[in-house]
C-alpha positions as CSV (number, residue, x, y, z in Angstrom):
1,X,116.8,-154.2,-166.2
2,X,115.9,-156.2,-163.1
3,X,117.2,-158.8,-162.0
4,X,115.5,-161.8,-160.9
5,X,118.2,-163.7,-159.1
6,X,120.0,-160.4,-157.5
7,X,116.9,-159.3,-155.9
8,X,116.8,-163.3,-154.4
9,X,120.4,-162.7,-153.0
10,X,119.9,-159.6,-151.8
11,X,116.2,-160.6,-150.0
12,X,118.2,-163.8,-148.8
13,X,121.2,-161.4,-147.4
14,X,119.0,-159.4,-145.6
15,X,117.2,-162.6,-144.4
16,X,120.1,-164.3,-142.9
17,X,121.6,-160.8,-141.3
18,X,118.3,-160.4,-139.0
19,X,118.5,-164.3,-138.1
20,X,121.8,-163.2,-137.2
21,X,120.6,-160.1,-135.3
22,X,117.7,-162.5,-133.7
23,X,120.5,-164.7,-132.7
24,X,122.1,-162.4,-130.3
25,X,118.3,-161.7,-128.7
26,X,118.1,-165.3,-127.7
27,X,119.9,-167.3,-125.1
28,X,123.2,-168.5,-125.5
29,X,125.1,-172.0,-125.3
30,X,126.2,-173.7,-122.4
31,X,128.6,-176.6,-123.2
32,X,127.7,-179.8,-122.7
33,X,130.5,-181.5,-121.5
34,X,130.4,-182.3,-117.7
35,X,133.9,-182.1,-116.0
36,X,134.8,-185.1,-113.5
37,X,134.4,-183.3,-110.0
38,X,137.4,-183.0,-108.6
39,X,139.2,-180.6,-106.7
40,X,142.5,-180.1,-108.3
41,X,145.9,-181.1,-106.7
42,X,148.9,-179.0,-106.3
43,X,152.2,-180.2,-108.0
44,X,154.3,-181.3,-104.9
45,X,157.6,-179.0,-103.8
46,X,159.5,-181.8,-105.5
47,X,158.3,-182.0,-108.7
48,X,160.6,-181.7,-111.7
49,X,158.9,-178.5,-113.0
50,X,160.1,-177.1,-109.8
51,X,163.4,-177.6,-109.6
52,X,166.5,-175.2,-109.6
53,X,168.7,-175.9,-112.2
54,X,172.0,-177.8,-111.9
55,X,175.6,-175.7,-111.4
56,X,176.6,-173.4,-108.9
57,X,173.8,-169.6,-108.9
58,X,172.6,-171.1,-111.7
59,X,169.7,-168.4,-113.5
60,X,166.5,-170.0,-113.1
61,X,162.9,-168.3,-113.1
62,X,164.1,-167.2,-117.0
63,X,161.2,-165.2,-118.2
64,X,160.5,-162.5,-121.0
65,X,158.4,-159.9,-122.0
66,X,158.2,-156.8,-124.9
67,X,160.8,-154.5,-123.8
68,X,159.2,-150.8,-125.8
69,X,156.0,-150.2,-127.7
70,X,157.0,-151.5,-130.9
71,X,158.4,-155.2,-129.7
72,X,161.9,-154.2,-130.9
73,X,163.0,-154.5,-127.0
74,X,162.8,-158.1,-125.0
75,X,163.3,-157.7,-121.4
76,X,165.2,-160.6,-120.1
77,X,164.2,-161.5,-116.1
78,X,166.3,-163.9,-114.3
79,X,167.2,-165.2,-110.5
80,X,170.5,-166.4,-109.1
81,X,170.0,-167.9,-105.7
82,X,173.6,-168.2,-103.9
83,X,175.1,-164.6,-104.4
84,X,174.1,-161.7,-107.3
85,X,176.8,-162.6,-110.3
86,X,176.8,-160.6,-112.8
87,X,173.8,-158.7,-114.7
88,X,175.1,-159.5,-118.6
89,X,173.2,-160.8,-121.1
90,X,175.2,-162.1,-124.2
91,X,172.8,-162.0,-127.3
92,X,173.0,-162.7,-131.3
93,X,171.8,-164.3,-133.9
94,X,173.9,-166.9,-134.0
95,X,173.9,-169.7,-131.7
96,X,177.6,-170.3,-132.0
97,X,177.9,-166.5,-132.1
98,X,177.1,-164.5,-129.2
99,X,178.0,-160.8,-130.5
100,X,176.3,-158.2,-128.5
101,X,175.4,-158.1,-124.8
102,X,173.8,-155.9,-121.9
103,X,173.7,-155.1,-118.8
104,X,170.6,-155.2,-116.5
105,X,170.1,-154.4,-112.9
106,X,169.7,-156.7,-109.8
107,X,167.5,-156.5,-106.6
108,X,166.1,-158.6,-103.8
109,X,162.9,-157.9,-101.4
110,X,161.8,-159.6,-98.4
111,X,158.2,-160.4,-97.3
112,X,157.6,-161.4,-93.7
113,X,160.4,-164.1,-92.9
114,X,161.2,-164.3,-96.3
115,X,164.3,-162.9,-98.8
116,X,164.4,-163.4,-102.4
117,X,166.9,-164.2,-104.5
118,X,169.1,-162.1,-106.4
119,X,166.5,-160.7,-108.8
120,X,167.9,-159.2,-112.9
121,X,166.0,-157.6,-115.2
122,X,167.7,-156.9,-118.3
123,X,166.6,-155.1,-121.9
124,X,167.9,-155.9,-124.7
125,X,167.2,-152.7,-127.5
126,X,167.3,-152.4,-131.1
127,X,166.3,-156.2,-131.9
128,X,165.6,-156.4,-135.5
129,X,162.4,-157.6,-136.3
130,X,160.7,-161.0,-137.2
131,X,164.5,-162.5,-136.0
132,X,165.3,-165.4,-133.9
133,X,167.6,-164.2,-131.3
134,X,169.7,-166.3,-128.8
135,X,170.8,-165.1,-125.5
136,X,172.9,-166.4,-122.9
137,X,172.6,-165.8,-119.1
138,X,174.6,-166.7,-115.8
139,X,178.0,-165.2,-117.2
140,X,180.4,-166.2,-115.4
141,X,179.1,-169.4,-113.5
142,X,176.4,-171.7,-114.8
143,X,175.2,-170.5,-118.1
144,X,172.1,-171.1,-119.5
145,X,171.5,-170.3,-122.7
146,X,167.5,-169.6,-124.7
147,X,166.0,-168.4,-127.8
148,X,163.0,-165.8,-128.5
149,X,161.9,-164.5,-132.0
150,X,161.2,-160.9,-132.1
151,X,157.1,-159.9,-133.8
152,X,157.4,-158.3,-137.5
153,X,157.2,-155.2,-137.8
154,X,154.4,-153.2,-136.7
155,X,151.7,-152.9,-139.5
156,X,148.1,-152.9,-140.4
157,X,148.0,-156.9,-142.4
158,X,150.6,-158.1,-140.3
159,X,149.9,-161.9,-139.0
160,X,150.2,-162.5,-135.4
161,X,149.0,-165.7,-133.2
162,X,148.6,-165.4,-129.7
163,X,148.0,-167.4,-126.5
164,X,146.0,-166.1,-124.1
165,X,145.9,-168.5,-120.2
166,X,144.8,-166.6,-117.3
167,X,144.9,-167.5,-113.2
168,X,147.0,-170.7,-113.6
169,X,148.6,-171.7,-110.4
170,X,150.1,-174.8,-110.0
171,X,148.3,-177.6,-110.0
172,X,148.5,-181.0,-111.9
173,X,145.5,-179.2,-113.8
174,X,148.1,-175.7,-114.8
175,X,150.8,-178.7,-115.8
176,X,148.5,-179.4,-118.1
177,X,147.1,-176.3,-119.6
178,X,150.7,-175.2,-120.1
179,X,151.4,-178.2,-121.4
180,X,148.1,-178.0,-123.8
181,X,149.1,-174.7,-124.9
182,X,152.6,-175.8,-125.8
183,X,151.9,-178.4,-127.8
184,X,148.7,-176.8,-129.7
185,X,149.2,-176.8,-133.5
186,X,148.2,-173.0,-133.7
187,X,151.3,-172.3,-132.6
188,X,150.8,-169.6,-130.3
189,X,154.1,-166.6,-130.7
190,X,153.1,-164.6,-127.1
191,X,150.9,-164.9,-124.3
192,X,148.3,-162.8,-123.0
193,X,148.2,-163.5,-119.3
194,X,145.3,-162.1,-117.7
195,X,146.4,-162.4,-114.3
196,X,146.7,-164.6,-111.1
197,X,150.1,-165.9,-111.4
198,X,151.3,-168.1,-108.7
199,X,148.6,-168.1,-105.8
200,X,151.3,-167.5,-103.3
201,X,149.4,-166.0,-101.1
202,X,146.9,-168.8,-100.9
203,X,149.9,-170.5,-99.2
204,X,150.0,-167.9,-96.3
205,X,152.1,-165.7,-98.5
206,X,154.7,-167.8,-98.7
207,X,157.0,-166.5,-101.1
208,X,159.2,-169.8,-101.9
209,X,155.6,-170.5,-104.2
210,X,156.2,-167.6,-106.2
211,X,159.8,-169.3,-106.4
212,X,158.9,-172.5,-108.0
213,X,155.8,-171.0,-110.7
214,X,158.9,-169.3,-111.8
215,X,160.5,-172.0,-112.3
216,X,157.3,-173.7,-113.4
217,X,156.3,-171.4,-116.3
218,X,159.7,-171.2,-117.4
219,X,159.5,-173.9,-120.4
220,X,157.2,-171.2,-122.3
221,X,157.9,-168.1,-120.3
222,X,162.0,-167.9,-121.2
223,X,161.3,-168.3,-125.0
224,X,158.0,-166.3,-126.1
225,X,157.2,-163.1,-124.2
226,X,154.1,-163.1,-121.6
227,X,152.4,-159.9,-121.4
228,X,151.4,-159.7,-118.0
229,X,148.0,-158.1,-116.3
230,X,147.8,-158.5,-112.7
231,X,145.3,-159.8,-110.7
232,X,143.7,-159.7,-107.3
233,X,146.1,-162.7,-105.9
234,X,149.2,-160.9,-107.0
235,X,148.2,-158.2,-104.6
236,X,150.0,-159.5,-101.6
237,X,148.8,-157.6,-98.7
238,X,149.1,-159.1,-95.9
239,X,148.6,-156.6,-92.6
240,X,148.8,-159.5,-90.4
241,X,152.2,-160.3,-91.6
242,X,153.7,-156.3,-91.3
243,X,153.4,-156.4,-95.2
244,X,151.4,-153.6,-96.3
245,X,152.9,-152.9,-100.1
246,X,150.5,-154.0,-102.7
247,X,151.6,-156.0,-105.3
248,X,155.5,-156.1,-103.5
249,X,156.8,-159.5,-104.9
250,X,154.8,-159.1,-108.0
251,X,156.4,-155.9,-108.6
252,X,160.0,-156.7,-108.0
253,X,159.8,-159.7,-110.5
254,X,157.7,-159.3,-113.3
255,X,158.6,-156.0,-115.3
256,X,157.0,-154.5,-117.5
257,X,157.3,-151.3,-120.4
258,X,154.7,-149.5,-118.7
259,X,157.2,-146.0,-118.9
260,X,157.1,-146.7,-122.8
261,X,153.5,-145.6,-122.9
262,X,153.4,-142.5,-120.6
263,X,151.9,-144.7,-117.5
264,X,153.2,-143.6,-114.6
265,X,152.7,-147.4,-112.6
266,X,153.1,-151.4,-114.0
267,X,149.8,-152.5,-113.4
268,X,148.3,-150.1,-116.5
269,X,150.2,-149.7,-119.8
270,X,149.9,-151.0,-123.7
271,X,152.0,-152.2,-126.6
272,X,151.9,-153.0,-130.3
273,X,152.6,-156.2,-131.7
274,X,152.2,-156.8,-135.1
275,X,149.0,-155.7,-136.1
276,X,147.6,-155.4,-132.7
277,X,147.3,-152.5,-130.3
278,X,146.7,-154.2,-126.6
279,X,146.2,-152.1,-123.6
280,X,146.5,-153.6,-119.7
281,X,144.7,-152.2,-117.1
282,X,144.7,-152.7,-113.8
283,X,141.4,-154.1,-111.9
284,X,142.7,-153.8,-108.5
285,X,144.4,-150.0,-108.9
286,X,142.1,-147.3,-108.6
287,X,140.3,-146.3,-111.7
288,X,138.1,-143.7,-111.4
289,X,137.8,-140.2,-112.7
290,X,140.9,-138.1,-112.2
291,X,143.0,-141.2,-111.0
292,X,146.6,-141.8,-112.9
293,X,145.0,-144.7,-114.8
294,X,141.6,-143.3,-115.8
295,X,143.6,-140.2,-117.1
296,X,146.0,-142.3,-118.9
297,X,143.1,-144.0,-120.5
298,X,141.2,-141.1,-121.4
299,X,145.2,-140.2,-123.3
300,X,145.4,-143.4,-124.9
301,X,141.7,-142.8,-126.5
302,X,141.9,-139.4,-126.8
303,X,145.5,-138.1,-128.3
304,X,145.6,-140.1,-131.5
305,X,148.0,-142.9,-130.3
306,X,145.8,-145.8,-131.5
307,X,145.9,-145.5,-135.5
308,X,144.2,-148.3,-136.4
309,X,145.6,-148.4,-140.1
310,X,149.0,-149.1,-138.3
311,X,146.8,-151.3,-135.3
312,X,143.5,-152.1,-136.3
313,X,143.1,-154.9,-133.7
314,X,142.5,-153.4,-130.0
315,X,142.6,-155.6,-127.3
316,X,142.5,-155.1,-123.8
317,X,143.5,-156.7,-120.9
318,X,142.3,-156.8,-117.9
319,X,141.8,-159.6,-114.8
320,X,138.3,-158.9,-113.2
321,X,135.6,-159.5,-116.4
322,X,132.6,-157.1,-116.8
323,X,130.3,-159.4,-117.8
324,X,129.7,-162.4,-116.0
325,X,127.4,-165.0,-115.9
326,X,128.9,-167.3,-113.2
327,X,128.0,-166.6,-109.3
328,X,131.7,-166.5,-108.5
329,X,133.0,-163.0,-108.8
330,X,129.6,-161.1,-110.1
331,X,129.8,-157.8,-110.8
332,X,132.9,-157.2,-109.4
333,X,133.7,-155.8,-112.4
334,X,130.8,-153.4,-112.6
335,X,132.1,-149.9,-111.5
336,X,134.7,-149.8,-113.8
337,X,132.6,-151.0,-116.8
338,X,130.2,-147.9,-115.7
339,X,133.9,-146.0,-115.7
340,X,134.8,-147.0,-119.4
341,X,132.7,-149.0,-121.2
342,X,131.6,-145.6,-123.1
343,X,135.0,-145.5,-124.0
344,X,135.3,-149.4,-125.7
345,X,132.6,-148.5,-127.5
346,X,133.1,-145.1,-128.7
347,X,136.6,-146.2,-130.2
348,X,135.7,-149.6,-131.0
349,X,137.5,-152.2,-129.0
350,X,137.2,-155.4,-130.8
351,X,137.7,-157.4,-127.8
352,X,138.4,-157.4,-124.2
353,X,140.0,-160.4,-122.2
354,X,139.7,-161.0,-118.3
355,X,140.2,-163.8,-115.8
356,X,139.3,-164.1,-112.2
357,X,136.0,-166.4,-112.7
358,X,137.6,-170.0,-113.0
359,X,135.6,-171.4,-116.2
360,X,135.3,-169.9,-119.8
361,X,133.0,-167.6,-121.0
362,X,132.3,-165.4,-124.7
363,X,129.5,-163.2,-124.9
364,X,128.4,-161.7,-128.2
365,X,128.9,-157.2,-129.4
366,X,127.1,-155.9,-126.1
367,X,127.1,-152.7,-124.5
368,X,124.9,-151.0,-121.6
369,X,126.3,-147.7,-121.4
370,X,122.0,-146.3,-122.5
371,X,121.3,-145.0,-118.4
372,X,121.2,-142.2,-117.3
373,X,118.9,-142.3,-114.4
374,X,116.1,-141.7,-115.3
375,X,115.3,-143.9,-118.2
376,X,115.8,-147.2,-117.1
377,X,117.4,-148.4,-119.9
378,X,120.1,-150.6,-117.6
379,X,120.3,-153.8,-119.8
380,X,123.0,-155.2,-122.1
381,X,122.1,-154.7,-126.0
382,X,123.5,-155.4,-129.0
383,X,126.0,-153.3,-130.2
384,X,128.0,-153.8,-133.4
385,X,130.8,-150.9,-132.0
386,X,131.1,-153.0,-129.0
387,X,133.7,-155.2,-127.9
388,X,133.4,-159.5,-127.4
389,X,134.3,-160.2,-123.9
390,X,136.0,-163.4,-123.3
391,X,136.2,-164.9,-119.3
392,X,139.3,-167.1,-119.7
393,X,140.2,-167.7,-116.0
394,X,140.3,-171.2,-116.6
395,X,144.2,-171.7,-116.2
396,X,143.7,-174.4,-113.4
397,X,144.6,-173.2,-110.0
398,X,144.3,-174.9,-106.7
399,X,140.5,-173.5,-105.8
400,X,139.1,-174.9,-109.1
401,X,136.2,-174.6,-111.1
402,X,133.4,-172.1,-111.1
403,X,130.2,-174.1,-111.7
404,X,127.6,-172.4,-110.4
405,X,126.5,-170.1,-113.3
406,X,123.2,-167.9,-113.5
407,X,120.4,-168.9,-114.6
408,X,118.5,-168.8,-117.0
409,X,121.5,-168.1,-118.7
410,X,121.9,-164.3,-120.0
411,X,121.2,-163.4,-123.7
412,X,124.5,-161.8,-124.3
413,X,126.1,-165.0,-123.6
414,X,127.2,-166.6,-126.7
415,X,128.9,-169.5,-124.6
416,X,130.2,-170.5,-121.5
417,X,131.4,-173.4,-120.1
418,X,132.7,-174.5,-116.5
419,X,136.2,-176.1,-117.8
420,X,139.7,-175.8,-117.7
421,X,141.5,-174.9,-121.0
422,X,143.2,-171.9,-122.9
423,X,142.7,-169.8,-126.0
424,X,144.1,-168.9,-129.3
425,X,143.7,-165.5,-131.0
426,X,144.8,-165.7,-134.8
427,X,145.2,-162.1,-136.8
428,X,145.0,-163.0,-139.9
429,X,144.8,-159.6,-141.4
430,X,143.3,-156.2,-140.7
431,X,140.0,-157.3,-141.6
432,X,139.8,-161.3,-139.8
433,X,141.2,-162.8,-136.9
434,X,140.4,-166.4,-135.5
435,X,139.5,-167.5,-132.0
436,X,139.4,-170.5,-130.6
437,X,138.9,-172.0,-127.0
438,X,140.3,-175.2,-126.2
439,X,139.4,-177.7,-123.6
440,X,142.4,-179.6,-121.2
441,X,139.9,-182.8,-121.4
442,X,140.3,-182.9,-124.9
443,X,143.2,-183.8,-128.2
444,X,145.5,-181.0,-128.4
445,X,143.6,-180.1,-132.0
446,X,140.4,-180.0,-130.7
447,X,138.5,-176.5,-130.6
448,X,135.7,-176.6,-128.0
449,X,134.4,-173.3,-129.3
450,X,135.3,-170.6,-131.8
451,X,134.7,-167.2,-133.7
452,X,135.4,-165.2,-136.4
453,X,136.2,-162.0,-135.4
454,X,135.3,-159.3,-138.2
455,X,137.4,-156.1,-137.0
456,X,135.3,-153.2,-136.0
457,X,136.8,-150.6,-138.2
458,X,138.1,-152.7,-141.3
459,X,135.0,-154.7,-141.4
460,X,132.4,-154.0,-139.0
461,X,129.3,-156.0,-139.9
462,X,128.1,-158.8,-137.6
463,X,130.2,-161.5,-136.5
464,X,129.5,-162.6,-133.1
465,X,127.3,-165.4,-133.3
């Protein structure tokens, strides 16, 4: 028997999923607010977030990140400034009860005129999971002592919130994205840094300003792991100087588990975390066919490694964005989209994060991977197997905002908007995750734009509007 008011639901669902389909044909949103103009200020060499802390080669620079694939390793990285001491860290889960320890290894570099301190990298294995572990450092003169909870256990409903800041520097304007971020009531567990760290090399190289973001970013960085991606200013080379190692002060202090996942350099590698499988790659390292990170890509897709009933959230990581509707950085990206994009799309990437462009952009499920010379088809199209791409450059470093965007502005472009801020990215479960941009102008709780991600293999209809 027919019924009247099923047919009316049904003619209504497929009503509002073409409005939805006609929605991602039309032009997107720019945000209305209008920024003061001003060129952001640096933090002076003598502000308190810089400063070394008090006792003789007292650890300072504290920062973390996952240790192995699975988040059941932490990597402790520390620097003592007047001679090496010792590399052990003392761990438990007891503040009053330090039980276990490690030892790490120590290094220094130099860079034109310039030697580091004494530089430790620690990893601390077979962490239990979901756990709050403390951990001691400077053993034997100044201690400090932090905290860090470990993810839960890898698995496919597992909820995870993370933060996600990219190309911060250190400007009154990073003070207070960090500071935005920190006291957000999401509640961010890890960041997703999508590269530009310090901006050192905006200061003729000079390596002490690599020194005091360490000590900066330390507030956050020493008690939630940042899972790094490097970008174009963490290159470092600098001919003029006799320094011609990519990436050399980068390198030396920010480790990462890239050996964990069969990559052969720290500028490409991935990691689960909860229920989310995120893979880094590098922008600035070459990328194309037979290279070691196109062929480690092509393994990661390829040999089974992403199950996404363990993972079904995949995220990547990257610093120079594909699509770009600002005139600052356009289609730098665009080789290696041409490279992989097939790839994002073929195994469903639910969303991809970059940096670089200094303002905040979302587009909606895009692809262009249709030419092939001689059909023409060379324009972005909806694509319900593609990824979102989300610009979050907007961290607040010394050169400032890009505000010169294209116009009119692209149809893929669900929003953009020339301000300094950071994001949230809330698994709820295998099927839903939340996103939401916030603004440094505005209350801490204030959400300047937002999605619902739907993910692409648990629940692939159309969500990016």
């Amino acid at each position: 028997m027919r019924n009247p008011y099923h047919e009316f639901t049904a003619a209504l669902l497929l009503i509002l999923m073409a409005c939805c389909w006609f929605a991602c044909a039309t032009d997107g949103f720019t945000g209305s607010y209008v920024r003061k103009a001003k060129k952001p200020k640096d933090m002076p060499l003598d502000a308190d977030v810089f400063m070394l802390p008090p006792g003789y080669n007292a650890p300072n620079q504290v920062h973390i990140t996952q240790g192995n694939i699975d988040g059941s390793a932490m990597i402790i990285s520390w620097i003592t400034n007047d001679e090496p001491g010792t590399n052990t860290v003392l761990f438990g889960t007891s503040n009053y009860n330090l039980s276990f320890q490690a030892e790490g290894r120590v290094n220094q570099y130099k860079f034109f005129n310039y030697t580091s301190g004494f530089i430790h990298h620690c990893t601390l294995k077979n962490l239990k999971f979901d756990t709050k572990y403390y951990y001691e450092v400077g053993i034997g003169h100044t201690r400090r002592k932090f905290w860090f909870n470990t993810p839960p256990k890898v698995g496919p409903d597992v909820p995870y919130t993370f933060g996600l800041i990219g190309d911060l520097g250190q400007s009154n304007d990073s003070n207070i994205t960090l500071a935005h971020y920190e006291s957000n009531p999401a509640k961010g567990q890890a960041v997703l840094f999508v590269g530009d760290l310090s901006y050192a090399d905006n200061y003729n190289h000079n390596n002490i300003r690599w020194d005091t973001w360490g000590r900066f970013v330390e507030r956050s960085a020493a008690y939630q792991p940042w899972i790094w991606t490097a970008g174009n200013h963490e290159i470092d080379f600098a001919p003029e100087l006799g320094e011609v190692e990519p990436f050399k002060p980068y390198r030396n202090r920010y480790h990462v588990p890239y050996k964990a996942s069969n990559s052969t350099a720290p500028f490409w590698y991935s990691i689960k975390r909860a229920s989310a499988y995120i893979i880094v790659l590098a922008s600035y390292s070459a990328y194309g066919m037979y290279t070691p990170q196109y062929q480690w890509l092509e393994a990661e897709f390829k040999s089974g490694k992403i199950d996404r009933s363990e993972t079904p959230w995949l995220i990547v990581l990257m610093h120079s964005p594909w699509y770009n509707s600002y005139n600052y950085h356009y289609k730098e990206g665009e080789s290696m989209r041409v490279m992989y994009e097939p790839w994002f799309v073929k195994y469903k990437v639910d969303v991809v994060f970059a940096g670089h462009v200094h303002a905040y952009e979302r587009s909606h499920r895009i692809s262009n991977i249709a030419y092939n010379i001689v059909n023409g088809n060379c324009r972005p199209v909806a694509d319900l197997s593609a990824p979102v791409y989300i610009t979050i450059g907007d961290g607040g470093n010394l050169e400032g905002l890009a505000t010169n965007m294209t116009e009119p502005q692209p149809k893929y472009t669900a929003f953009r908007e020339a301000s300094f801020g950071h994001a949230i990215f809330s698994i709820k479960n295998r099927t839903h995750a939340y996103f939401e941009w916030h603004r440094n102008d505005d209350g801490v709780a204030v959400i300047a734009d937002s999605m619902w991600f739907y993910n692409r293999v648990w629940n692939g209809i159309h969500d990016s509007v």
